[in-house]
C-alpha positions in Angstrom: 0.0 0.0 0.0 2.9 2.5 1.1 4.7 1.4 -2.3 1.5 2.1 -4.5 1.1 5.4 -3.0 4.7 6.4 -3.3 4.8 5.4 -6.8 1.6 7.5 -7.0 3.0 10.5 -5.5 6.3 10.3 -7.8 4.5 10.1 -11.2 2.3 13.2 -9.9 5.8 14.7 -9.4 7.0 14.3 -12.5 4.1 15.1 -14.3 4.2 18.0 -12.8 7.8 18.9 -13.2 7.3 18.2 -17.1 4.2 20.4 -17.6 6.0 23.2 -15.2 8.9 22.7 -17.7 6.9 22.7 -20.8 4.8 26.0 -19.8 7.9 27.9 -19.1 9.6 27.0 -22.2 6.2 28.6 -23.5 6.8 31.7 -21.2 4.0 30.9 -19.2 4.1 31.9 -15.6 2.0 30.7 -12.1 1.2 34.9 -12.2 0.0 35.0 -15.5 -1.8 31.8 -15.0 -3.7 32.8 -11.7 -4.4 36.5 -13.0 -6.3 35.1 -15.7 -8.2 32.9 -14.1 -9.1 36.0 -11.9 -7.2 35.4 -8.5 -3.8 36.3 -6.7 -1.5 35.1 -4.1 -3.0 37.3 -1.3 -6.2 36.1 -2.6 -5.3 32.3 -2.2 -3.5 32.3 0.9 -7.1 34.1 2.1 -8.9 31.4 1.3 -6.5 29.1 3.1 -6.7 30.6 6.1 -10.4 31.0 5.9 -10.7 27.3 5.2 -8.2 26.3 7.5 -10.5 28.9 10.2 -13.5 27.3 9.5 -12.3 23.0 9.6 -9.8 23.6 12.7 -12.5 23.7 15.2 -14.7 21.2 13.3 -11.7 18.6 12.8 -11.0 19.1 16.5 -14.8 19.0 18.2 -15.0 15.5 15.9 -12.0 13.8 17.1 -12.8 14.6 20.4 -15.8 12.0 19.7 -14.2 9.6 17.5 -10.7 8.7 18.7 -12.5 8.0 22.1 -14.7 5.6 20.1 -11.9 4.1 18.0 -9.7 3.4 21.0 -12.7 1.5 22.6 -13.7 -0.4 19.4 -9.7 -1.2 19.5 -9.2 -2.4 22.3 -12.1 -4.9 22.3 -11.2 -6.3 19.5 -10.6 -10.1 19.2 -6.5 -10.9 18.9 -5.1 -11.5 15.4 -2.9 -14.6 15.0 
């Protein structure tokens, strides 16, 4: 499992590094790219934080409820050979 998704996360890689390559062999830039899809920097990291603002306290109030509940089911589990 651990092999399939670091194989995964390598091709994404280099897929990535190719098209990043290819665009700025075109003179294509991430600025150019994000201006004309109508958003900036300051404008992402915003919604980042925003996000990040509004799942924090949701992510946190939910674990609260279901690590308790995992460690339970856990530990009464039957034994594995």
């Amino acid at each position: 499992m651990i092999y399939r998704l670091s194989a995964t996360v390598i091709k994404i890689a280099l897929a990535s590094l190719l098209v990043g390559v290819t665009l700025s062999a075109m003179n294509i830039t991430a600025d150019q790219v994000l201006r004309d899809i109508g958003l900036t920097p300051e404008r992402i990291t915003a919604m980042l934080q925003t996000g990040i603002t509004w799942a924090l306290p949701h992510l946190i109030l939910g674990s609260m409820v279901i690590v308790p509940v995992w460690v339970i089911v856990y530990l009464f589990r039957p034994p594995r050979s």
